[in-house]
N, CA, C and O of each residue as an XYZ file, in Angstrom:
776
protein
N       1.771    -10.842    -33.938
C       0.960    -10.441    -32.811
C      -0.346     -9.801    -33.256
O      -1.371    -10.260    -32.752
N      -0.439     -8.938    -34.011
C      -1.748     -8.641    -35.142
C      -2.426     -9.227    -36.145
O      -2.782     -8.928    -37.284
N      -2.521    -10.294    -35.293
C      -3.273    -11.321    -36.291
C      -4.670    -10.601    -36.520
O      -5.227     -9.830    -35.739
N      -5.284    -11.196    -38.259
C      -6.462    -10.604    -38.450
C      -6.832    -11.779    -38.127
O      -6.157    -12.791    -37.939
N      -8.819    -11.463    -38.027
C      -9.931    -12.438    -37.599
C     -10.162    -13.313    -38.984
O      -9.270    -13.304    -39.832
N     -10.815    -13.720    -39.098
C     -11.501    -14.646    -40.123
C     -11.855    -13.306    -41.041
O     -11.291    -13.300    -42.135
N     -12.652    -12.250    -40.769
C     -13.087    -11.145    -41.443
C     -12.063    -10.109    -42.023
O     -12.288     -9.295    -42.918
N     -10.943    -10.292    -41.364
C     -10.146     -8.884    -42.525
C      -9.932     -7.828    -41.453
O      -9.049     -7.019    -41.736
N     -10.604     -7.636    -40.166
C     -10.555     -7.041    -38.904
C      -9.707     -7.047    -37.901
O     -10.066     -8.079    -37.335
N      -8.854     -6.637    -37.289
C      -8.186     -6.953    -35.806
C      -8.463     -6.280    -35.142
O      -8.240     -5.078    -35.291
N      -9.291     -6.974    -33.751
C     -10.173     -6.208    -32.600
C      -9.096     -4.991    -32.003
O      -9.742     -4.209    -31.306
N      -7.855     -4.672    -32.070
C      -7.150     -3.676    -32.122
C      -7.276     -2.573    -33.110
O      -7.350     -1.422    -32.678
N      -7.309     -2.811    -34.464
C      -7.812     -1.915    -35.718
C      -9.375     -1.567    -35.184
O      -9.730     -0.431    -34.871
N     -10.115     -2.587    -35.145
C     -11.420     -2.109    -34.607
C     -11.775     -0.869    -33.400
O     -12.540      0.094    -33.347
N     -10.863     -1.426    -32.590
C     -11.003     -0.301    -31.225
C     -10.301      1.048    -31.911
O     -11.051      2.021    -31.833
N      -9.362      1.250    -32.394
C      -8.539      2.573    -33.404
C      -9.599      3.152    -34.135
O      -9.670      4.344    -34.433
N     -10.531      2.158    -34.453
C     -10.705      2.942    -35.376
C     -12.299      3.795    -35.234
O     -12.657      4.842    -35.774
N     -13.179      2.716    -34.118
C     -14.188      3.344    -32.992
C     -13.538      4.459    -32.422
O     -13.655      5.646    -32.723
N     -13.032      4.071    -31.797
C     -12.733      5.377    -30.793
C     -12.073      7.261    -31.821
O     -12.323      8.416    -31.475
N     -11.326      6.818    -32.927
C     -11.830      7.848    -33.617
C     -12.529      8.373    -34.215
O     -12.356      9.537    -34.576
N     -13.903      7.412    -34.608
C     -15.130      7.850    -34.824
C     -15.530      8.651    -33.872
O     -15.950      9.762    -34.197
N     -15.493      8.298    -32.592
C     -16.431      8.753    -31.680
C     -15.563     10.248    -31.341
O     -16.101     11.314    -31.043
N     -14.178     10.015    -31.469
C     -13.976     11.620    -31.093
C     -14.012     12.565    -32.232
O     -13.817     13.746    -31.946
N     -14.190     12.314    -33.259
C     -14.568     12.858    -34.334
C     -15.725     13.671    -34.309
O     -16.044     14.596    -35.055
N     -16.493     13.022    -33.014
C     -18.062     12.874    -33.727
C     -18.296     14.180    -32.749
O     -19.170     15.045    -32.810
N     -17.304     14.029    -31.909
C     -17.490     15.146    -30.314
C     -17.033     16.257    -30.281
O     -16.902     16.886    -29.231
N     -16.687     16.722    -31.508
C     -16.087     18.083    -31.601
C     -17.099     18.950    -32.654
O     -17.201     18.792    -33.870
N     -17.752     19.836    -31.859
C     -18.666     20.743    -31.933
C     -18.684     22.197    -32.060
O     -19.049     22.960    -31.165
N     -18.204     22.599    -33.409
C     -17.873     23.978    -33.341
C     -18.884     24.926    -32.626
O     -19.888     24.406    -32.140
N     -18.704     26.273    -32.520
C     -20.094     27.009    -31.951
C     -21.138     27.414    -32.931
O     -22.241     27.840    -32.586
N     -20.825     27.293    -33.939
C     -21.694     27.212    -34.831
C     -22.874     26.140    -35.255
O     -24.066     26.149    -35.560
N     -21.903     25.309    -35.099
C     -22.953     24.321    -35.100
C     -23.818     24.161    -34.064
O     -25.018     23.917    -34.189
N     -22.878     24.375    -32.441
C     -24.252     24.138    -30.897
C     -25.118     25.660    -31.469
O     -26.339     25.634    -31.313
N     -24.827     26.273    -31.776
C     -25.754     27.892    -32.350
C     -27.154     27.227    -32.930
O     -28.253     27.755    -32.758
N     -26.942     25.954    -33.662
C     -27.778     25.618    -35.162
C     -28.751     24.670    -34.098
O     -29.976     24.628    -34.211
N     -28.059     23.993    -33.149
C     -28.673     22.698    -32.829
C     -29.922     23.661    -31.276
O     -31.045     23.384    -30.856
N     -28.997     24.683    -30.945
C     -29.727     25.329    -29.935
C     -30.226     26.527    -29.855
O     -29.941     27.104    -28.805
N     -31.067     27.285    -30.820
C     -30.906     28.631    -30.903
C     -30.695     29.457    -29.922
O     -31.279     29.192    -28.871
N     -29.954     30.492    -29.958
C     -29.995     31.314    -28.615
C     -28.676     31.049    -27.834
O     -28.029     31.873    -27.187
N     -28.389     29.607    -28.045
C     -27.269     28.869    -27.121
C     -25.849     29.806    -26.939
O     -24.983     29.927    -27.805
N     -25.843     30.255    -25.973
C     -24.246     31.318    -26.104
C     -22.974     30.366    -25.590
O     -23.033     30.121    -24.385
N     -21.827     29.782    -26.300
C     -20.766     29.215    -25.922
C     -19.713     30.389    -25.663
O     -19.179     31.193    -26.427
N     -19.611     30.135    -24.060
C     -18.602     30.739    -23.366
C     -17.263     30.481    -23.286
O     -17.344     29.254    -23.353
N     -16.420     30.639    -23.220
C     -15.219     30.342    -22.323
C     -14.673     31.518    -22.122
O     -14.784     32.608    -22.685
N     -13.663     30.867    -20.640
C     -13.358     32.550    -19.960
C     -14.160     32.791    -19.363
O     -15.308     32.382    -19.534
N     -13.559     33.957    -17.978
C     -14.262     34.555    -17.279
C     -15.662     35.493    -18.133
O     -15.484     36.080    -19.201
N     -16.560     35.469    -17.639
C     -17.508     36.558    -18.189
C     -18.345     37.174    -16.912
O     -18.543     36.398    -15.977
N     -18.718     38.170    -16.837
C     -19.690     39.038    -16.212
C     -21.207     38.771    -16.020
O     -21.822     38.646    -17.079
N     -21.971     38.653    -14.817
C     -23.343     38.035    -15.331
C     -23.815     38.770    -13.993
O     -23.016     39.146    -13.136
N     -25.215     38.936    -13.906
C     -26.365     39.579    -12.930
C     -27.202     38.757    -12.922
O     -27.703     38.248    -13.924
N     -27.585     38.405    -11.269
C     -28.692     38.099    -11.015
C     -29.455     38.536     -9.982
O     -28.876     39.205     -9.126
N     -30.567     38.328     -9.861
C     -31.409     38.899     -8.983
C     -31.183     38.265     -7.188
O     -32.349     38.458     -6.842
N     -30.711     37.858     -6.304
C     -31.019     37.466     -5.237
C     -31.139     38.236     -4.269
O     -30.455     39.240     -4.073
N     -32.338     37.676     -3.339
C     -32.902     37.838     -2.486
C     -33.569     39.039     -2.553
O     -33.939     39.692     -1.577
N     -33.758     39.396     -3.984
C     -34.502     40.723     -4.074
C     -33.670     42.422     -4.714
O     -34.036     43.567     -4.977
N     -32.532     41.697     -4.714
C     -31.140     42.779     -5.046
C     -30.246     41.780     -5.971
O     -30.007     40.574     -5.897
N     -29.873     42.766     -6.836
C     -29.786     43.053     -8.499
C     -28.205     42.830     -7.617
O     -27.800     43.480     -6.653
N     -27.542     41.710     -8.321
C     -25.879     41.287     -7.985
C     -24.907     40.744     -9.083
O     -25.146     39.927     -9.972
N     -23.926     41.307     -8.836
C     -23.336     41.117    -10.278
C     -22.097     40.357    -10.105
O     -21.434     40.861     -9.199
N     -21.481     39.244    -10.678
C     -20.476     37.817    -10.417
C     -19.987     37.878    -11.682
O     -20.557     38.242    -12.710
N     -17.970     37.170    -11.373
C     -17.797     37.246    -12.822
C     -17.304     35.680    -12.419
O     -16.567     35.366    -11.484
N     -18.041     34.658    -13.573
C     -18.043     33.268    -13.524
C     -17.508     32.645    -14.760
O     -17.885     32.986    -15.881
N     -16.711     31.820    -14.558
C     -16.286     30.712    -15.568
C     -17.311     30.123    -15.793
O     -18.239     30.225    -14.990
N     -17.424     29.407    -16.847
C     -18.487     28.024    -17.733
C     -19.186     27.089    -16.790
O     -20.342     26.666    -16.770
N     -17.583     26.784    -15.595
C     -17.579     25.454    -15.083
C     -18.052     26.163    -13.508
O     -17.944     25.381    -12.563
N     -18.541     27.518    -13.192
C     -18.615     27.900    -11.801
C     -19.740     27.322    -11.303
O     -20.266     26.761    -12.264
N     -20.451     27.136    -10.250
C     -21.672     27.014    -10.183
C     -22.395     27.792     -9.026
O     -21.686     28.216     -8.114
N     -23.413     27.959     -8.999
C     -23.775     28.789     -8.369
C     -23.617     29.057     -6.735
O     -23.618     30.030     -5.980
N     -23.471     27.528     -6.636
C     -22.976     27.538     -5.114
C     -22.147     28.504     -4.920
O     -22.421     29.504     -4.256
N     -21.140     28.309     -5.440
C     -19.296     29.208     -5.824
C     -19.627     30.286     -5.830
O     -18.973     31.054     -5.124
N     -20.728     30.812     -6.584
C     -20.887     32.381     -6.641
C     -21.841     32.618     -5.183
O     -21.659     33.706     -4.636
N     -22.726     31.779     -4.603
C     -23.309     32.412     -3.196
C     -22.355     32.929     -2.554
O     -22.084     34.128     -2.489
N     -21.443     31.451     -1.719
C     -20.721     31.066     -0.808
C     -19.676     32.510     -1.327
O     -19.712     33.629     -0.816
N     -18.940     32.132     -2.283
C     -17.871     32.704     -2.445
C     -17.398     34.483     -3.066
O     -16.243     34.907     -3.103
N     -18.575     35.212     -3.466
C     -18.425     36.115     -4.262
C     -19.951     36.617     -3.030
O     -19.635     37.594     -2.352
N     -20.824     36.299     -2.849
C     -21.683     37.202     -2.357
C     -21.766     36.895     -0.725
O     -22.515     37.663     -0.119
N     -21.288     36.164     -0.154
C     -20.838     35.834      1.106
C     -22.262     35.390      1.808
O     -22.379     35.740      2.983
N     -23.451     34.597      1.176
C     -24.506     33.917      1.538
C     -24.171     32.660      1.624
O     -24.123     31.891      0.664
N     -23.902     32.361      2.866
C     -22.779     30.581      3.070
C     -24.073     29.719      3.506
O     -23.878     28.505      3.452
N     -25.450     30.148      3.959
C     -26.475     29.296      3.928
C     -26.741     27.941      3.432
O     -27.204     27.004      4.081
N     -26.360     27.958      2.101
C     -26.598     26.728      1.601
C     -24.886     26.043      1.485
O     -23.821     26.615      1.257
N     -25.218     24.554      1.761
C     -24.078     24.651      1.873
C     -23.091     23.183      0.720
O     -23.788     22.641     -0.138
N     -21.864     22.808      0.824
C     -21.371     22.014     -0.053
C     -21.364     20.733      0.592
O     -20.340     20.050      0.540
N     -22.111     20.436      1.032
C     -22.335     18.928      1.585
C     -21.779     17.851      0.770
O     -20.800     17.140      0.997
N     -22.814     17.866     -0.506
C     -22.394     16.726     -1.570
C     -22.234     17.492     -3.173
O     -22.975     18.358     -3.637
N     -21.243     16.977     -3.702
C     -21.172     17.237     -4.603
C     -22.417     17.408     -6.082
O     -22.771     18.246     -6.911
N     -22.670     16.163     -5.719
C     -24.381     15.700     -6.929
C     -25.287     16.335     -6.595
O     -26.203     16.446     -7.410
N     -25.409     17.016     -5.260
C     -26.508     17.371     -4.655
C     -27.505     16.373     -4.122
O     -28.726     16.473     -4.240
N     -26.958     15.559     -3.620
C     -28.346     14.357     -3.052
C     -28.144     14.689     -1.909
O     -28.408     13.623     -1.352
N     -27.874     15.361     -1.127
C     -27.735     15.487      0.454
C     -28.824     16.932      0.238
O     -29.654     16.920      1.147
N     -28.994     17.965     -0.575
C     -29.976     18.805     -0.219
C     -29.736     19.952      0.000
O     -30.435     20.882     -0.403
N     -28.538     20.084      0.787
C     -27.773     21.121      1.050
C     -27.865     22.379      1.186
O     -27.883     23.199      2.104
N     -27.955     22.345     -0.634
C     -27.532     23.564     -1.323
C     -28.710     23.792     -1.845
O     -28.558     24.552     -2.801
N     -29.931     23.482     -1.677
C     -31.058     24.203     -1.797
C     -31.426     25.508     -2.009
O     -31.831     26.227     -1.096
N     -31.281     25.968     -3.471
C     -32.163     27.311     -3.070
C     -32.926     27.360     -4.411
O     -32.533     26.741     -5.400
N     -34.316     28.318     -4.391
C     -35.073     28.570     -5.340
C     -34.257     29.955     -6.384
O     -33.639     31.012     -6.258
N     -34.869     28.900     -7.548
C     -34.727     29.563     -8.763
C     -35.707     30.132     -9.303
O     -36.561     29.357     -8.872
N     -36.454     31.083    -10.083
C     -37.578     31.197    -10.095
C     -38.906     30.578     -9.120
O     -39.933     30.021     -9.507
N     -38.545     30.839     -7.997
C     -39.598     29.875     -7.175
C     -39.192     28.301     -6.945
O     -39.650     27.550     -6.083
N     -38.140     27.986     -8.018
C     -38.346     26.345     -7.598
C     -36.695     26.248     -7.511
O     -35.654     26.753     -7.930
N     -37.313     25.079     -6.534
C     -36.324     24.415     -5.857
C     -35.151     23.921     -6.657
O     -35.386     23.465     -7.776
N     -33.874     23.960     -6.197
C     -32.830     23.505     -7.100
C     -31.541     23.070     -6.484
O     -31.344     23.687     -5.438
N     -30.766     22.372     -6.721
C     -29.382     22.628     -5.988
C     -28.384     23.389     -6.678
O     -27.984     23.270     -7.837
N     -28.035     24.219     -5.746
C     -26.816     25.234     -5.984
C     -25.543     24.380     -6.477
O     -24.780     24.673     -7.397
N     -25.504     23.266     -5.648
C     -24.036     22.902     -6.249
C     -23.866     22.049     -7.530
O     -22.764     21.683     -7.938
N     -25.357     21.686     -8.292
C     -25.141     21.325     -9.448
C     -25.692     22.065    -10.101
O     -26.200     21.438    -11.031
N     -25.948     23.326    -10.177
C     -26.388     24.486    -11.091
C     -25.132     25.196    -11.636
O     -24.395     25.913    -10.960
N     -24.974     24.896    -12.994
C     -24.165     26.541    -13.457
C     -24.322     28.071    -12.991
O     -25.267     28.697    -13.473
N     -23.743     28.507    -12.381
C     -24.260     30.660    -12.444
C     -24.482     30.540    -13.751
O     -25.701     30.677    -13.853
N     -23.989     30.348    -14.922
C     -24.627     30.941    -16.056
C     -25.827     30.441    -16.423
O     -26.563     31.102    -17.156
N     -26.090     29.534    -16.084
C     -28.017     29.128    -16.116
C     -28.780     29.926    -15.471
O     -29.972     30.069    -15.741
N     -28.050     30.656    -14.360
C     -29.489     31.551    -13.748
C     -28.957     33.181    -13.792
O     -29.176     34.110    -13.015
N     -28.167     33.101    -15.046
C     -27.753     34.718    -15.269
C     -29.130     35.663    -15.501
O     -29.596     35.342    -16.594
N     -29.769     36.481    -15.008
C     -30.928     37.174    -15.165
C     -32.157     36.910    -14.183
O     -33.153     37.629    -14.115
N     -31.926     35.787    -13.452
C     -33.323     35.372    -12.945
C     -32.683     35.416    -11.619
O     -31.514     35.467    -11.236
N     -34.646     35.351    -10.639
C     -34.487     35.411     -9.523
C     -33.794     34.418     -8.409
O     -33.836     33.204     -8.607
N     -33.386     34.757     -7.659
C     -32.612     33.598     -6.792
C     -32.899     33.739     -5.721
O     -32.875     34.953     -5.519
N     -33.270     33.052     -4.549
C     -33.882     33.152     -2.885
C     -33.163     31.719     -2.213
O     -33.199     30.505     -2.411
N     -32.569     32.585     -1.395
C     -31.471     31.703     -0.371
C     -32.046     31.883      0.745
O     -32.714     32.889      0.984
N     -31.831     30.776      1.705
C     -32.457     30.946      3.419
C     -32.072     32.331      3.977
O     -32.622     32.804      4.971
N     -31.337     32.803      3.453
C     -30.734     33.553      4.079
C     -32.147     35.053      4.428
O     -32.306     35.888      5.318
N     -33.012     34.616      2.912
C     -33.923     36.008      3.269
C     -35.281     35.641      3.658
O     -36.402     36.137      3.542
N     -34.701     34.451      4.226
C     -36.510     33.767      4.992
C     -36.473     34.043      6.338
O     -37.182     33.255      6.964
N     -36.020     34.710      6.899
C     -35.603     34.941      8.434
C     -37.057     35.127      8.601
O     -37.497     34.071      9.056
N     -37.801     35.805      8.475
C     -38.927     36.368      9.219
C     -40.508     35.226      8.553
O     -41.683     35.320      8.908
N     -39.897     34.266      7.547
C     -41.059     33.291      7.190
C     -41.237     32.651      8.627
O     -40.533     32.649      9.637
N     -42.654     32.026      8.253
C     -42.733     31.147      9.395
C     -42.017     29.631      9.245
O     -41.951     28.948     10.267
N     -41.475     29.094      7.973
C     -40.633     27.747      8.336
C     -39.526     27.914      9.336
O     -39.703     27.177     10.306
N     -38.676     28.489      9.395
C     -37.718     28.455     10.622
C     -38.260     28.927     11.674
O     -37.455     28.829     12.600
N     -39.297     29.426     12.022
C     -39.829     29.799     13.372
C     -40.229     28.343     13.638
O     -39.711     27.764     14.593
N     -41.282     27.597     12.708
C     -41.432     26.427     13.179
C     -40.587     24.944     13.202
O     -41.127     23.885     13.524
N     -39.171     25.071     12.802
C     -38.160     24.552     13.043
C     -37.542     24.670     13.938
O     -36.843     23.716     14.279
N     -37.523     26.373     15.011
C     -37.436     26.366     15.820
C     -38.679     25.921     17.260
O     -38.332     25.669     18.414
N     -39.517     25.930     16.956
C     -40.653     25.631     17.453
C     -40.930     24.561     17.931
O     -41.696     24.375     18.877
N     -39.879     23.137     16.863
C     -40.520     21.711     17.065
C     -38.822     20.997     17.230
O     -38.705     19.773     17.178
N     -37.816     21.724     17.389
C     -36.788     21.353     17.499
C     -36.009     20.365     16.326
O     -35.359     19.320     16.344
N     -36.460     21.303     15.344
C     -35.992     20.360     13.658
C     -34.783     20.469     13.329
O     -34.339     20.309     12.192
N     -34.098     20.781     14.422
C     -32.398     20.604     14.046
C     -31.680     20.198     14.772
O     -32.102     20.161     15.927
N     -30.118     19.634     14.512
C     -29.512     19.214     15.394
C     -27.905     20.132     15.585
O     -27.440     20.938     16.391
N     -27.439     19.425     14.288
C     -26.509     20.264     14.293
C     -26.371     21.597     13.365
O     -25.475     22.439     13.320
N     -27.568     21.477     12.658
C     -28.251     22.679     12.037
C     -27.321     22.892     10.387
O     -27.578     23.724      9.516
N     -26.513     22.121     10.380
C     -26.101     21.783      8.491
C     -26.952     21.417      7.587
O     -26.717     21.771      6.432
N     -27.921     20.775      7.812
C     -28.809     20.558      6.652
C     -29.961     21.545      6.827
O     -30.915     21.494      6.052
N     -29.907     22.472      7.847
C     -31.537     23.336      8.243
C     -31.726     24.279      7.183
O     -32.839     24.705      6.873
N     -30.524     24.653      6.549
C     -31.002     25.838      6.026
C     -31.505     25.168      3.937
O     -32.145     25.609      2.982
N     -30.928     24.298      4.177
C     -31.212     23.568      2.598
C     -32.945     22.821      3.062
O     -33.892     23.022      2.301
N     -33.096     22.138      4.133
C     -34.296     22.040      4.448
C     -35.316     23.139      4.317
O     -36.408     22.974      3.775
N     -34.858     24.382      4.895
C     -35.975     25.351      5.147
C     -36.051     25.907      3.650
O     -37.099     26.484      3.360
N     -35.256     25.823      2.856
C     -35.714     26.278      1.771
C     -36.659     25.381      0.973
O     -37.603     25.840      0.330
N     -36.284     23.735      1.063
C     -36.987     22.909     -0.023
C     -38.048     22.934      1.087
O     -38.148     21.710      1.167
N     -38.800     23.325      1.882
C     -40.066     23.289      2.775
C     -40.577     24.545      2.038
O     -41.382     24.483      1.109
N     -40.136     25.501      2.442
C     -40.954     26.893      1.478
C     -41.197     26.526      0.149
O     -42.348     26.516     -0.288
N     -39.982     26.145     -0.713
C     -40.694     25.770     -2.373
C     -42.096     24.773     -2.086
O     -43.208     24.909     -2.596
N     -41.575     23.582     -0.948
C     -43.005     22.512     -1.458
C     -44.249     23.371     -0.929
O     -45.143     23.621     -1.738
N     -44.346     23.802      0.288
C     -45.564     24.830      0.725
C     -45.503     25.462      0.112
O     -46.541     25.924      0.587
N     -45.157     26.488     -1.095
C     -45.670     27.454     -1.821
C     -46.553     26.573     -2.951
O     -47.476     26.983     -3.655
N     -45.888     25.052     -2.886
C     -46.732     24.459     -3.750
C     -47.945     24.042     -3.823
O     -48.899     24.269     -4.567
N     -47.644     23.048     -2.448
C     -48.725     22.104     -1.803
C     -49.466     22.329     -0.636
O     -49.801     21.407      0.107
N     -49.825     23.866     -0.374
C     -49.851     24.425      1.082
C     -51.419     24.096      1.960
O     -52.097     24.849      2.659
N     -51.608     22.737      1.595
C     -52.854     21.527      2.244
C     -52.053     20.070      2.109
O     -52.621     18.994      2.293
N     -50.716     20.198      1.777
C     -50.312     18.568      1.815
C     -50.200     17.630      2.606
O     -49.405     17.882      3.512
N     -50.683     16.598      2.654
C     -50.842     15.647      3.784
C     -49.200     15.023      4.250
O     -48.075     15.447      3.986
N     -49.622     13.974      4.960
C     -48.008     13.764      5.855
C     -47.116     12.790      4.908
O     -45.964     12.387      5.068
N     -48.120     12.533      3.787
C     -47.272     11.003      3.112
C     -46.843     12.088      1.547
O     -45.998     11.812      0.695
N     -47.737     13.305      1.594
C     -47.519     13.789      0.340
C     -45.731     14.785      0.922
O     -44.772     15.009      0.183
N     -45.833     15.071      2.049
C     -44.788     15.841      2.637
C     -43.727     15.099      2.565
O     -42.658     15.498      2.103
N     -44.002     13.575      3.167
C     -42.770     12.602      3.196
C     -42.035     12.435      1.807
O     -40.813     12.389      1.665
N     -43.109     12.342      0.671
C     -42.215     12.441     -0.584
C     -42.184     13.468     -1.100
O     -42.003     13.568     -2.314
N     -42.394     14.743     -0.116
C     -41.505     16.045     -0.932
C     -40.687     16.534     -1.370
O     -40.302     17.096     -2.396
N     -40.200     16.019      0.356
C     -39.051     16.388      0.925
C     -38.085     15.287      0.960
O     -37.307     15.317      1.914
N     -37.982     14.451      0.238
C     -37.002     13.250      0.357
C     -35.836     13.358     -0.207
O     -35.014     12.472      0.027
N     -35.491     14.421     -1.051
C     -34.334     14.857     -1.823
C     -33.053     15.876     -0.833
O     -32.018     16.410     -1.233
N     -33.646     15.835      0.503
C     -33.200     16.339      1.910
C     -32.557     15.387      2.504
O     -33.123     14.300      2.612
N     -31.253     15.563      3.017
C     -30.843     14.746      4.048
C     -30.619     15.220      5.278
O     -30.224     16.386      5.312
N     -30.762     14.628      6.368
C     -30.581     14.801      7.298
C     -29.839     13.957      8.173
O     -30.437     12.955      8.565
N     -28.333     14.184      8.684
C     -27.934     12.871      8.831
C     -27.543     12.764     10.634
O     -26.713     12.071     11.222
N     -28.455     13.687     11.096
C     -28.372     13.590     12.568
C     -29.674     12.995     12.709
O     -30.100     12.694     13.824
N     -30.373     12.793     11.596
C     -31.738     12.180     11.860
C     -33.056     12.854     12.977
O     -33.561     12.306     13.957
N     -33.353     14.274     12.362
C     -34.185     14.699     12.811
C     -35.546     14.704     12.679
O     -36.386     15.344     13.311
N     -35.698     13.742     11.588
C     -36.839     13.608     10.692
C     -38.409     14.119     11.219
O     -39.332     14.872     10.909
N     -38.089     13.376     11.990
C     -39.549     13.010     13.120
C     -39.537     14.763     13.566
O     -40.735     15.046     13.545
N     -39.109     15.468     13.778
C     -39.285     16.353     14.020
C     -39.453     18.297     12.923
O     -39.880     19.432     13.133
N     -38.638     17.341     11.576
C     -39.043     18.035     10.823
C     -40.492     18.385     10.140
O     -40.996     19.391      9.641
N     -41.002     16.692     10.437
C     -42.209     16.766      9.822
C     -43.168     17.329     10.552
O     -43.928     18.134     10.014
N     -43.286     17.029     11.783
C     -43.460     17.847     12.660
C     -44.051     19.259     12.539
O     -45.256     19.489     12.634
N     -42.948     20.337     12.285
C     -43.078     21.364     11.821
C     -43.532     22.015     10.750
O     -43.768     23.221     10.822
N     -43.752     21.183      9.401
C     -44.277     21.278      8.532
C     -45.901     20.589      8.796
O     -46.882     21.287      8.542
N     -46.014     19.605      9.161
C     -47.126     19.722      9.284
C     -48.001     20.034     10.118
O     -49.125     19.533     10.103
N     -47.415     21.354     11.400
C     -47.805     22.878     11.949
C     -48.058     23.355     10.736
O     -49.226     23.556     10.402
N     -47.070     23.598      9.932
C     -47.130     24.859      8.868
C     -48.869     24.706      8.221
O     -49.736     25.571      8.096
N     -48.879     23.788      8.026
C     -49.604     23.063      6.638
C     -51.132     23.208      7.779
O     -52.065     23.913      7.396
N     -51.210     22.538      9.025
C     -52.276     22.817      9.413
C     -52.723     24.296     10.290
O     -53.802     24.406     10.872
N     -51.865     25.176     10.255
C     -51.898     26.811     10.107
C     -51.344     27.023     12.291
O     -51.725     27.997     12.941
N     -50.687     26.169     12.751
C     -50.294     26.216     14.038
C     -49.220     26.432     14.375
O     -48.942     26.458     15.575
């Protein structure tokens, strides 16, 4: 049944013997990710970490694999952004990291151990949700608050952007009651100062 090829090979020996190359190749002491990444800290286990949100100094104790969503939702009780999609292509989980835009549910907490974090939750008094309320940019209001955040990151960016530069701002947003027409709407109030 193990017949060799013409070469001295059997595509069975071959696959044995790839595939322990390759797991060979995948085992990475911490010393070595230390060498390849300076600085690089390999965790495992719970650990302790602080970050800044919404302006107040908060402190989470996160596994490797937590992500930040887990620590809003679940440890600081900011349910704003929310778990729509896993990959984050629905938008959701929108919130700024240093100013920029990100999704919570594919972010590690330990990537943003130290830095600032801004959830819808502390835009109450911006003018994007006044003008979401203004132009009727929601429906069932699940995607509003991952919207109103990736609208503040792009206007802090682009705060003269036209309607086609807005359309591909914001395209990493879903909206699946299809409010579109009315989101843009409101942003481009924002943008022309109304």
């Amino acid at each position: 049944m193990s017949q060799q090829s013409s070469q001295g090979v059997s595509r069975r020996g071959f696959l044995k013997g790839s595939g322990a190359a390759v797991a060979a190749s995948s085992v990475v002491s911490s010393t070595e990710a230390e060498a390849a990444a300076p600085g690089l800290q390999v965790v495992s286990g719970e650990t302790s970490i602080t970050m800044k949100v919404n302006g107040k100094s908060m402190a989470a104790k996160v596994e490797p694999r937590t992500t930040l969503l887990d620590v809003l939702r679940y440890q600081f009780d900011l349910t704003g952004a929310k778990p729509v999609s896993l990959g984050g292509s629905s938008g959701a989980s929108t919130v700024l990291v240093g100013g920029k835009a990100v999704m919570a549910s594919t972010t590690l907490a330990l990537a943003v151990a130290g830095k600032e974090v801004t959830t819808c939750e502390s835009l109450g008094g911006d003018a994007v949700p006044s003008a979401f309320v203004e132009h009727d940019a929601q429906q069932c209001g699940f995607c509003t608050p991952g919207f109103v955040v990736a609208v503040r990151a792009f206007l802090n960016k682009y705060p003269n952007a036209t309607e086609e530069q807005i359309r591909a701002g914001l395209n990493g947003n879903i909206c699946r009651c299809g409010t579109y027409a009315n989101i843009l709407q409101a942003v481009i109030s924002l943008v022309k100062g109304n």
